[in-house]
C-alpha positions, 0 to 999 in steps of 0.5 A: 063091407057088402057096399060102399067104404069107410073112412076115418081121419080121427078118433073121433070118426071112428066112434061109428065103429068098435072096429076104427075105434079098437084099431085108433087106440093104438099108438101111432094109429092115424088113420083107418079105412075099410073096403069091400074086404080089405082094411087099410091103416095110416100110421105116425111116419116115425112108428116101425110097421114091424112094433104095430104089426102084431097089435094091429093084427090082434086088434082085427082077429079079436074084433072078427072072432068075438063077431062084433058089429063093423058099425054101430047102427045103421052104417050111413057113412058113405052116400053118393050123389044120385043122378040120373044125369048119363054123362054121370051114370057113365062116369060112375060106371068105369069109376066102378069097373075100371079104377076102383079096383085098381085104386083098391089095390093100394089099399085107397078107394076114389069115390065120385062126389059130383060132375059140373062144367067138365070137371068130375070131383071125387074124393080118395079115400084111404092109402091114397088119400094124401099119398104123394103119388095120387095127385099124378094117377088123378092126372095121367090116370083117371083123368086120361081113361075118363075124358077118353071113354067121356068126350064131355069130361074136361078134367078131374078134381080131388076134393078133400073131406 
């Protein structure tokens, strides 16, 4: 993606997408993220990622090869709030420049949704959204780097979408 994430949860979601919607047909598949180039796949924990490797990779080469659209339309699926508030200016930069990429890393992304009475909301994305250990790398992590480098920040929240 040259911008921005995508993230769906269900078939459903996934119609924006011939890409999530070929990788959804698998079964087992629950889940499909993409990145700025990477691709992220949620599966059923009783399903062996050795069975859905070979299909999944399939699915991705076929979809690449035949130059088919990522999305359908206009991809309008990840807007963030814009503010010219700097205190969020700021938050947004080192959620940028210095978690993202880290976040990414996972195979997740965080994205920023607002900033109100101290508390910065954001939404994980991808491998890192329900993952076990994120709630402690919000607390000891980012919410540790963003009231370090943004006094007026008081905490983080992850919301769910």
């Amino acid at each position: 993606m040259a911008e921005g994430t995508a993230d769906f949860k269900s078939r459903a979601e996934a119609l924006k997408s011939p890409l999530a919607l070929k990788l959804f047909e698998i079964d087992g598949v629950n889940g499909v993220f993409f990145g700025s180039d990477f691709i992220t796949v949620t599966k059923e924990d009783a399903l062996n990622w050795v069975v859905l490797k070979p299909s999944l990779l399939g699915a991705i080469m076929e979809h690449f090869l035949t130059h088919q659209p990522l999305f359908l339309g206009e991809n309008t699926l990840h807007s963030s709030q814009q503010e010219d508030d700097p205190i969020v200016v700021q938050i947004k930069e080192i959620l940028d420049t210095r978690i993202r990429p880290a976040v990414a890393m996972d195979g997740g992304d965080i994205v920023f949704d607002h900033f109100a009475e101290g508390t910065v909301y954001v939404r994980m994305q991808g491998a890192c959204s329900g993952c076990p250990s994120s709630s402690a790398t919000l607390k000891s992590g980012i919410e540790n780097m963003l009231r370090h480098y943004v006094p007026e920040v008081l905490e983080v929240r992850a919301i769910e979408h």
